[in-house]
N, CA, C and O atoms as CSV, one atom per row, in Angstrom:
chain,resi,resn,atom,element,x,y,z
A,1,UNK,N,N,14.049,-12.272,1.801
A,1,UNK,CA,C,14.526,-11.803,0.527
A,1,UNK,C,C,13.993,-10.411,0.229
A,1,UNK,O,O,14.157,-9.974,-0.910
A,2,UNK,N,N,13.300,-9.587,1.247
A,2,UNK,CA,C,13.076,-8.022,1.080
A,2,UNK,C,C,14.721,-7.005,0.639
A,2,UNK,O,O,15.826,-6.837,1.156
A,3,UNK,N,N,14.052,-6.586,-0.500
A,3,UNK,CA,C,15.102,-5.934,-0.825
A,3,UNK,C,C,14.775,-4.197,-0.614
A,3,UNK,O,O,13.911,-3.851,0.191
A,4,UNK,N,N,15.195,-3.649,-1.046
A,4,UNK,CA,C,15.371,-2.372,-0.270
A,4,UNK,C,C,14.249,-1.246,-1.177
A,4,UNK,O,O,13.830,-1.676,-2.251
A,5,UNK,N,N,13.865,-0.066,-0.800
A,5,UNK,CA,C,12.773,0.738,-1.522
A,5,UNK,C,C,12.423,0.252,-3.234
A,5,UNK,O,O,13.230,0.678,-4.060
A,6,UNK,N,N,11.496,-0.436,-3.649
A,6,UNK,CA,C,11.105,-0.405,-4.887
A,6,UNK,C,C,11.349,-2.112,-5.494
A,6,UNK,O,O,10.723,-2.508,-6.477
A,7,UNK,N,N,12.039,-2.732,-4.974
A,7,UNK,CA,C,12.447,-3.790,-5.327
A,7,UNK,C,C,11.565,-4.909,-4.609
A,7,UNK,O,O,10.946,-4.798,-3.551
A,8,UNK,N,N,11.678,-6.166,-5.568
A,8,UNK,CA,C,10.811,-7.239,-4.599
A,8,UNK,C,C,10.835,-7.509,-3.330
A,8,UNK,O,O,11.798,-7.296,-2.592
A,9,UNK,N,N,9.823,-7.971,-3.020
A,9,UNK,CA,C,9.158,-8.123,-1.455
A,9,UNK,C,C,9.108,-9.159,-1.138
A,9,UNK,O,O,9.117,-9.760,-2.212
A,10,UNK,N,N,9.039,-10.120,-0.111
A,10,UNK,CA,C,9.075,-11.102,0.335
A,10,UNK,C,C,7.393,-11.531,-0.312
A,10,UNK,O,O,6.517,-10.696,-0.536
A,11,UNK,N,N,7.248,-13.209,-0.544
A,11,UNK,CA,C,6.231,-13.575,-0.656
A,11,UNK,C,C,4.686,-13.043,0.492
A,11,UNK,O,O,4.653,-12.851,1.707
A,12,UNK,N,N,3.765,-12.963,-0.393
A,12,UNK,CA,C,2.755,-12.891,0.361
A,12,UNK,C,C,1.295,-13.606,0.088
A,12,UNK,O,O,0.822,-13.752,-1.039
A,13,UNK,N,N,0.694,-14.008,1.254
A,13,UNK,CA,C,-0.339,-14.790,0.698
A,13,UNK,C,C,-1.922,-14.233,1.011
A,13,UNK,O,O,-2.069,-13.468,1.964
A,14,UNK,N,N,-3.118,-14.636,0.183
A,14,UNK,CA,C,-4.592,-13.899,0.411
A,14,UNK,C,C,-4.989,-14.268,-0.630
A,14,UNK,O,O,-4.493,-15.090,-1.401
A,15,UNK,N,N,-6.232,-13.472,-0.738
A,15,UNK,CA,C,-7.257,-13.925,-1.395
A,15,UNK,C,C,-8.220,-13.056,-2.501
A,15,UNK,O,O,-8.840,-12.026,-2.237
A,16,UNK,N,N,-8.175,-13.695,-3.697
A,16,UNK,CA,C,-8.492,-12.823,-4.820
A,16,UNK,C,C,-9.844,-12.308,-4.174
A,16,UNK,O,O,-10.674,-13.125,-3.774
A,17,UNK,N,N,-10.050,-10.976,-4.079
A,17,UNK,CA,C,-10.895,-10.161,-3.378
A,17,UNK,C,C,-11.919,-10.054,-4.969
A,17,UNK,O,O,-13.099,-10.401,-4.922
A,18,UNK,N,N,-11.388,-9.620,-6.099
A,18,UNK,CA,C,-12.210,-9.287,-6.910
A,18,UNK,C,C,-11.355,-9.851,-8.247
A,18,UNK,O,O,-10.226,-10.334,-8.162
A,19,UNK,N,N,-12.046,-9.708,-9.386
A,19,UNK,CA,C,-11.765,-9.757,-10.508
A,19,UNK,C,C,-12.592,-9.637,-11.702
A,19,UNK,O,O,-13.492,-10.432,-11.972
A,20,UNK,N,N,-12.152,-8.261,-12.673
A,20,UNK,CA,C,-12.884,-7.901,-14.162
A,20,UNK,C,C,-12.563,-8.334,-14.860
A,20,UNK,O,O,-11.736,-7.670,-15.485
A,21,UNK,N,N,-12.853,-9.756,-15.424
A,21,UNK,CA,C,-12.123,-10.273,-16.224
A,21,UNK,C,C,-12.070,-9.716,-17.889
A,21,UNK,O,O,-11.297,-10.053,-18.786
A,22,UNK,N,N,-13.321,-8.638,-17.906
A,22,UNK,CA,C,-13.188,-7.613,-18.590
A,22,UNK,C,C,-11.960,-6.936,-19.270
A,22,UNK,O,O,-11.365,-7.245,-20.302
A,23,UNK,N,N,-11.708,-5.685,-18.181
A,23,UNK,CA,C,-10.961,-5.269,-17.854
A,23,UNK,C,C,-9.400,-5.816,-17.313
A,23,UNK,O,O,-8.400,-5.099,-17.290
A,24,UNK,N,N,-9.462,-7.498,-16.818
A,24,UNK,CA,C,-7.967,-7.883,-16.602
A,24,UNK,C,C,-7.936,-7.018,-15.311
A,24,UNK,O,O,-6.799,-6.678,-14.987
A,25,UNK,N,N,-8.660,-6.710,-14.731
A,25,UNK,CA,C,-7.857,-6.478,-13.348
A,25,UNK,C,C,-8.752,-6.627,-12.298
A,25,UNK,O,O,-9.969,-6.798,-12.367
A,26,UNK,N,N,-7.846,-6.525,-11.053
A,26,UNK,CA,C,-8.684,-7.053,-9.673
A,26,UNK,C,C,-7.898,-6.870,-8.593
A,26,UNK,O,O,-6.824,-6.315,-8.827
A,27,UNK,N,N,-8.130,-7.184,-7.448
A,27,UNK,CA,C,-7.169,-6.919,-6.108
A,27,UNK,C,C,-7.058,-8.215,-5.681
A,27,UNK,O,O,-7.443,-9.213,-6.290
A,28,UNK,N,N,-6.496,-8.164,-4.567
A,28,UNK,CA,C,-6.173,-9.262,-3.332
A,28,UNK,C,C,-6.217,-8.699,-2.705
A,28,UNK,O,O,-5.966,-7.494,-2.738
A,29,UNK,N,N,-6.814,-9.815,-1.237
A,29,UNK,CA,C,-7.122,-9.045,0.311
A,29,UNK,C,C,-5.812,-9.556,0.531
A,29,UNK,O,O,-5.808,-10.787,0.532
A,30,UNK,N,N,-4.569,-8.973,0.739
A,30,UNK,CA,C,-3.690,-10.196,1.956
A,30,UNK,C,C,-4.466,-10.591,3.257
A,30,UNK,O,O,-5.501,-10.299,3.856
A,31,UNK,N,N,-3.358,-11.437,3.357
A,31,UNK,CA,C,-3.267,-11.917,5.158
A,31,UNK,C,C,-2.713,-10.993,5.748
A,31,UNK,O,O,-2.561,-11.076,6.967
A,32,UNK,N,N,-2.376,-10.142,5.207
A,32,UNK,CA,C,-1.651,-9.198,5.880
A,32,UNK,C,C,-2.463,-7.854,5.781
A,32,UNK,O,O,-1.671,-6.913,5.727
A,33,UNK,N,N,-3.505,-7.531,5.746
A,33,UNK,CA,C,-4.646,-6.777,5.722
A,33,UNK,C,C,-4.818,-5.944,4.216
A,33,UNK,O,O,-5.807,-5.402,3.723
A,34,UNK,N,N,-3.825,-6.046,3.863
A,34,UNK,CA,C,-3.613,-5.120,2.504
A,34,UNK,C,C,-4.096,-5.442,1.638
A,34,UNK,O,O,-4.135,-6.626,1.302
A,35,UNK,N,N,-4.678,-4.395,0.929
A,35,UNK,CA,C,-5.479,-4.644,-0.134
A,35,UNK,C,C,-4.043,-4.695,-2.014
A,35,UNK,O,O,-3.114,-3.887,-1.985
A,36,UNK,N,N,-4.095,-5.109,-2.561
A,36,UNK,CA,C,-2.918,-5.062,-3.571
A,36,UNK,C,C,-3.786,-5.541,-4.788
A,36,UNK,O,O,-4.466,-6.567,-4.805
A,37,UNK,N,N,-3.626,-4.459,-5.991
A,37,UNK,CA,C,-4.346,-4.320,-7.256
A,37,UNK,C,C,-3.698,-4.844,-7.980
A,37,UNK,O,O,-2.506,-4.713,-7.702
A,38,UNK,N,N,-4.017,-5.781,-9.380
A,38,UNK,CA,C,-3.297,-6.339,-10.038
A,38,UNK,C,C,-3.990,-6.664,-11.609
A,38,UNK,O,O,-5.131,-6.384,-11.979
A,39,UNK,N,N,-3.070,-7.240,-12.263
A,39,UNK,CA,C,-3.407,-7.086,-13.762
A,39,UNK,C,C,-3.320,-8.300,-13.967
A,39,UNK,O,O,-2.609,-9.079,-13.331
A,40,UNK,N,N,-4.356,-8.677,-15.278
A,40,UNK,CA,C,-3.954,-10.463,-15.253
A,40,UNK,C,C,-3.067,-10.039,-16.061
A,40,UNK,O,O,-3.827,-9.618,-16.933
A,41,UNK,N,N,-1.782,-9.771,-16.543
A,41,UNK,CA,C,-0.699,-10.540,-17.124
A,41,UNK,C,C,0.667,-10.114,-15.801
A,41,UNK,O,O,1.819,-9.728,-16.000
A,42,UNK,N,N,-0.114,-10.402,-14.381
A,42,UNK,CA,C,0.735,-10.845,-13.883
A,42,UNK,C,C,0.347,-12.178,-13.024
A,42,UNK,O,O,1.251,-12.744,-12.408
A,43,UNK,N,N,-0.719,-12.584,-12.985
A,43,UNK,CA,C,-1.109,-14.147,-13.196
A,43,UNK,C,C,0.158,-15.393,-13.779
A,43,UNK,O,O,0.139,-15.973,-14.865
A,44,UNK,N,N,0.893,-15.501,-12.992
A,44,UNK,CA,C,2.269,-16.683,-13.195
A,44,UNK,C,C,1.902,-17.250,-14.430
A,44,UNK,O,O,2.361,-16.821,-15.489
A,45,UNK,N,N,0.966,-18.351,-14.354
A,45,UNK,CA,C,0.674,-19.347,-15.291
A,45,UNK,C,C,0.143,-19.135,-16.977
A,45,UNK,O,O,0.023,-19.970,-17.873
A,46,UNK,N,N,-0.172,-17.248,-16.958
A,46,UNK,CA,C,-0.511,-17.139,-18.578
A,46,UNK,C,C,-1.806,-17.161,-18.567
A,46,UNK,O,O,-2.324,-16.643,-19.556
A,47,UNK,N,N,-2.581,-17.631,-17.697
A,47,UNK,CA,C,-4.033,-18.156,-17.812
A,47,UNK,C,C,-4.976,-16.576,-17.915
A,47,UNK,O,O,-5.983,-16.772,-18.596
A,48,UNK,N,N,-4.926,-15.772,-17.639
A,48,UNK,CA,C,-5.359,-14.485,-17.756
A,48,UNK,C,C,-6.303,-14.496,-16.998
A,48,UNK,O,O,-6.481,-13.310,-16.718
A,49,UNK,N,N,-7.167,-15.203,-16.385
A,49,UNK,CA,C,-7.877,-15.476,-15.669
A,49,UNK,C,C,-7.542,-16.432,-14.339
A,49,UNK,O,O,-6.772,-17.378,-14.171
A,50,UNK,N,N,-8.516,-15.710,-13.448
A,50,UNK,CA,C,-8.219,-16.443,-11.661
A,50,UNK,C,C,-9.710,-16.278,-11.156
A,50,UNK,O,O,-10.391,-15.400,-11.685
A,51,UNK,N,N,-10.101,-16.846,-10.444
A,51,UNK,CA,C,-11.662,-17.297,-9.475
A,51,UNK,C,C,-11.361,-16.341,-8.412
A,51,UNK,O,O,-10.270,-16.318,-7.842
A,52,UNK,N,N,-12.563,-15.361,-8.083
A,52,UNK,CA,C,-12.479,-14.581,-7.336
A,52,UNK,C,C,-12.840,-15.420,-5.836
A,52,UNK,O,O,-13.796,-16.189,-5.742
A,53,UNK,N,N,-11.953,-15.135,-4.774
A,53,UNK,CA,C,-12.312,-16.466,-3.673
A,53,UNK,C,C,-10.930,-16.891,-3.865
A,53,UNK,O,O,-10.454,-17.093,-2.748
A,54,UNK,N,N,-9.967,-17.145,-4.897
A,54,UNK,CA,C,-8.627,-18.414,-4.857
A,54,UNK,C,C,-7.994,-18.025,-3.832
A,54,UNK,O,O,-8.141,-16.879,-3.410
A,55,UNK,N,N,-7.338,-18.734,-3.365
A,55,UNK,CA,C,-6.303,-18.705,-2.528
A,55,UNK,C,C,-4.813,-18.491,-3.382
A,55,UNK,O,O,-4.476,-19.282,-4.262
A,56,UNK,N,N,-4.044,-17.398,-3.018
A,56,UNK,CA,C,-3.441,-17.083,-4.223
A,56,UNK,C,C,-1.768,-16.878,-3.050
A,56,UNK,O,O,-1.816,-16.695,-1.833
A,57,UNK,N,N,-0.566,-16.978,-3.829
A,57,UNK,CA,C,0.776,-16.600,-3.479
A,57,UNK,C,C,1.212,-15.102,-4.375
A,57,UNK,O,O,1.087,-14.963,-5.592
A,58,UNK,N,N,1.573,-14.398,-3.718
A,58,UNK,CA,C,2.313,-13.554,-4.466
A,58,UNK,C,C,3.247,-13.073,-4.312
A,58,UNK,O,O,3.602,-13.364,-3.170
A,59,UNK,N,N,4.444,-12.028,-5.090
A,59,UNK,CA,C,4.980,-10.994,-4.786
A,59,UNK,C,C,4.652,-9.590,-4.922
A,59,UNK,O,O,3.590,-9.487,-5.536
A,60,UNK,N,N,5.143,-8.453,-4.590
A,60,UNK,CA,C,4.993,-7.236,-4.600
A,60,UNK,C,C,6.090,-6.425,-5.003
A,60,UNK,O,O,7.250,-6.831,-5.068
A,61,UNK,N,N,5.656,-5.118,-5.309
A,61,UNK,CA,C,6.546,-4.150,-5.777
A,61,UNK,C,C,5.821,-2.904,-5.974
A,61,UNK,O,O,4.603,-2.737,-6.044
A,62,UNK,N,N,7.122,-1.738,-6.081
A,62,UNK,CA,C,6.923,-0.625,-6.525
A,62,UNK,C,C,5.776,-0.495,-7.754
A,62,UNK,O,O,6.142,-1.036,-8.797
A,63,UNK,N,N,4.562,0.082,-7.791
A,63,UNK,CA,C,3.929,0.446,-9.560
A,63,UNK,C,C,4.346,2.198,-9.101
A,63,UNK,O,O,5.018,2.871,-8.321
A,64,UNK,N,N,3.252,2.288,-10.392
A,64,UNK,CA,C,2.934,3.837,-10.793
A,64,UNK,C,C,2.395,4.581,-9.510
A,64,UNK,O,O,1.481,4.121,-8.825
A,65,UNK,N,N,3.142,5.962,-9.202
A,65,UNK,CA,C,2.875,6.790,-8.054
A,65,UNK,C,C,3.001,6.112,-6.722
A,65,UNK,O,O,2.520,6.460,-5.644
A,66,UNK,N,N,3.675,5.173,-6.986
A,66,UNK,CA,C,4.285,4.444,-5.781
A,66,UNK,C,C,3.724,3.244,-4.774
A,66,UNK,O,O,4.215,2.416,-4.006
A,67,UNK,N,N,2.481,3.620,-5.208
A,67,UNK,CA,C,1.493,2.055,-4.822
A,67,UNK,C,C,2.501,1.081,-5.252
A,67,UNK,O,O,3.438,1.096,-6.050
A,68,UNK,N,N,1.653,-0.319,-3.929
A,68,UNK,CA,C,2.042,-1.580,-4.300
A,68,UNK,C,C,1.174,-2.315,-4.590
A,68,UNK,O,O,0.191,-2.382,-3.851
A,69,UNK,N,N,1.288,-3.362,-6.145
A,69,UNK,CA,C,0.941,-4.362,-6.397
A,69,UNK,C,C,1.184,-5.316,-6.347
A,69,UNK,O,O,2.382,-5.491,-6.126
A,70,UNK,N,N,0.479,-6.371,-6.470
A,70,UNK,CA,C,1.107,-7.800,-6.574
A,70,UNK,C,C,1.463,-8.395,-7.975
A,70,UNK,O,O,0.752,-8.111,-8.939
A,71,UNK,N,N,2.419,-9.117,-8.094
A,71,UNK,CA,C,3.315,-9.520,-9.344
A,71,UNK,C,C,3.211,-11.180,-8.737
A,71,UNK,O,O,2.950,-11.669,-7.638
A,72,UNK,N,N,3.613,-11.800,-10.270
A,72,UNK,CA,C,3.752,-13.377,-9.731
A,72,UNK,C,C,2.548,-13.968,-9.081
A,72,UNK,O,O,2.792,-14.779,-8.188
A,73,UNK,N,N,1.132,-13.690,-9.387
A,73,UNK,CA,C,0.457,-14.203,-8.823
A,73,UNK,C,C,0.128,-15.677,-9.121
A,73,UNK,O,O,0.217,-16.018,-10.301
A,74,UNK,N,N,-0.261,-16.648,-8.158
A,74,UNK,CA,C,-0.427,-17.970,-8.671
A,74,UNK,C,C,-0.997,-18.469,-7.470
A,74,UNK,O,O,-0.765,-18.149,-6.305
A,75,UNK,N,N,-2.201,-19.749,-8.197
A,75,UNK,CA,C,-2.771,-20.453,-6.868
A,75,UNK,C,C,-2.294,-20.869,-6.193
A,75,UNK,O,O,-1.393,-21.598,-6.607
A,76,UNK,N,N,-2.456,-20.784,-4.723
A,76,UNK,CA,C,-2.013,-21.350,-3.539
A,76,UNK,C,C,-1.424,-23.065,-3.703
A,76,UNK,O,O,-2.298,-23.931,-3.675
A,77,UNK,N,N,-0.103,-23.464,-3.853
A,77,UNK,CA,C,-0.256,-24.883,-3.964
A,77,UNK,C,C,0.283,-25.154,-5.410
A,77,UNK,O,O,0.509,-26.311,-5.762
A,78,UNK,N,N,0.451,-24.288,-6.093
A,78,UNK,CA,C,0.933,-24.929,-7.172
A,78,UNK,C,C,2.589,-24.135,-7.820
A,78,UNK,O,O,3.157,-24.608,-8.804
């Protein structure tokens, strides 16, 4: 389901590398070596908070200056 420059990305899976729950933000390591920065209100479930360590699903996309983040994040499994 990769769609073309800027648009969603096929699922990807890894592991919450960090999180400020401060600040609402943090990365993921993928499985796919990539590092991908993210905001909790893109945390699926609303919860604003995630355990640094989860095993997490996501998608990706275009942000600001063209980096990719992860969107749709949610624990592995649910």
């Amino acid at each position: 389901m990769t769609q073309a420059c800027g648009g969603p990305r096929a699922p990807v899976t890894g592991l919450v590398e960090e999180f400020d729950d401060g600040r609402g933000i943090g990365s993921i390591l993928g499985d796919d070596g990539r590092r991908y920065p993210f905001h909790c209100t893109a945390i699926a479930d609303g919860s604003r908070l995630i355990a640094v360590g989860a095993r997490v699903v996501f998608s990706t996309a275009a942000a600001h200056l063209g980096r990719i983040e992860a969107r749709a994040v949610r624990r592995e499994g649910s």
